[in-house]
C-alpha positions in Angstrom: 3.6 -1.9 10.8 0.3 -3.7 11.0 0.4 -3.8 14.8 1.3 -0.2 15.3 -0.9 1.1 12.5 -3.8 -1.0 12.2 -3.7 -1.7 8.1 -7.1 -3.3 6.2 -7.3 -7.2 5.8 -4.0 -8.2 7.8 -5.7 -9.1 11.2 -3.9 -12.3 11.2 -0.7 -10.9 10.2 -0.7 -8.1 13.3 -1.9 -10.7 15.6 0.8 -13.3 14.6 3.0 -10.2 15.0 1.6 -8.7 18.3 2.0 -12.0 19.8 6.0 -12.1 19.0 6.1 -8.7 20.7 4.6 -9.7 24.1 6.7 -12.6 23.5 9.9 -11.0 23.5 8.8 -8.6 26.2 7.9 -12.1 28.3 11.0 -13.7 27.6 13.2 -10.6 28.5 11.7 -10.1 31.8 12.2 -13.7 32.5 16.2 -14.1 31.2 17.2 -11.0 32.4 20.1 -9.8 33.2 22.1 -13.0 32.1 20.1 -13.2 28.3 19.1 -10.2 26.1 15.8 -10.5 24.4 14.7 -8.0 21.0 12.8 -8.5 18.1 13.2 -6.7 14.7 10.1 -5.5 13.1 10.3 -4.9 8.8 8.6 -2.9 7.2 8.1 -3.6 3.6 11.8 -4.9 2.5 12.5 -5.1 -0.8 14.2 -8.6 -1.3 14.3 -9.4 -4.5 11.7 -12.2 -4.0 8.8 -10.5 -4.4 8.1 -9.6 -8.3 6.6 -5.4 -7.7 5.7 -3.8 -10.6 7.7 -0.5 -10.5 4.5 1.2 -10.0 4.1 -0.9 -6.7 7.6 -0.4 -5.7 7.6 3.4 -6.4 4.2 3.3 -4.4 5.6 1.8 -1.2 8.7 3.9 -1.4 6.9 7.1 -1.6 5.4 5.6 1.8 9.0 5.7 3.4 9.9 9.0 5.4 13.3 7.8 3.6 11.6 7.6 0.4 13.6 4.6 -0.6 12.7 0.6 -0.4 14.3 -0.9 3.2 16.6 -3.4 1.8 18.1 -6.8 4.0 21.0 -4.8 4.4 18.9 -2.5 6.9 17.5 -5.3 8.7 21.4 -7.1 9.3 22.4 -3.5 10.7 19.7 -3.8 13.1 21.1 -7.3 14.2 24.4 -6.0 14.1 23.0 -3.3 16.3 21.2 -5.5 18.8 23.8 -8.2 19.1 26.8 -5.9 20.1 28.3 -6.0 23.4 27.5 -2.8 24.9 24.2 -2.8 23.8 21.7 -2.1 27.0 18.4 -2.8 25.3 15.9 -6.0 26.3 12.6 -6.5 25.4 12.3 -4.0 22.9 11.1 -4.6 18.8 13.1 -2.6 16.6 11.1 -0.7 14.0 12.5 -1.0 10.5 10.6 1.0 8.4 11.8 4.0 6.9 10.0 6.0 9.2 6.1 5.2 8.7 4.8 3.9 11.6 6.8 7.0 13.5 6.0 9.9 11.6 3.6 8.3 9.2 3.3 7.8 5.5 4.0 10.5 3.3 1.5 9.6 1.2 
């Protein structure tokens, strides 16, 4: 999200995370057609790791066009997703956000 939206105070973050996007772009055009090449971009993924307050968590869920927190589980479908054999996609990042860099934050 902080590449495609430009969010205050994580210029680091979006250029650590541009820079894995050209990468896979790079490293698909060079394996292809024998290796397939995709990243997965998370949104904010509630892991269990992170301590929210409830306030924070209901915050960054109203955020979601799916108005619920992504969980891992989302992110593994996406692997599942990319890794299976009649899948036709290289070079692309996978968005995994609920929706907000698409059609934007609800609020």
């Amino acid at each position: 999200m902080a590449v495609k939206t430009g969010m205050p105070f994580h210029a680091s973050v979006a250029g650590a995370k541009a820079a894995v996007e050209g990468l896979t772009r790079s490293l698909a055009a060079e394996f292809a057609p024998r290796i397939r090449v995709n990243a997965i971009a998370p949104g904010f993924v509630d892991t269990g790791f992170v301590n929210w307050t409830p306030e924070v968590l209901a915050q960054l869920q109203k955020k979601t066009r799916l108005g619920r927190s992504i969980i891992a589980e989302d992110i593994a479908d996406a692997a599942v997703f990319l890794a299976a054999d009649a899948n036709a996609s290289t070079g692309q990042t996978i968005l995994v956000d609920g929706g907000v860099v698409a059609l934007g934050p609800n609020a």
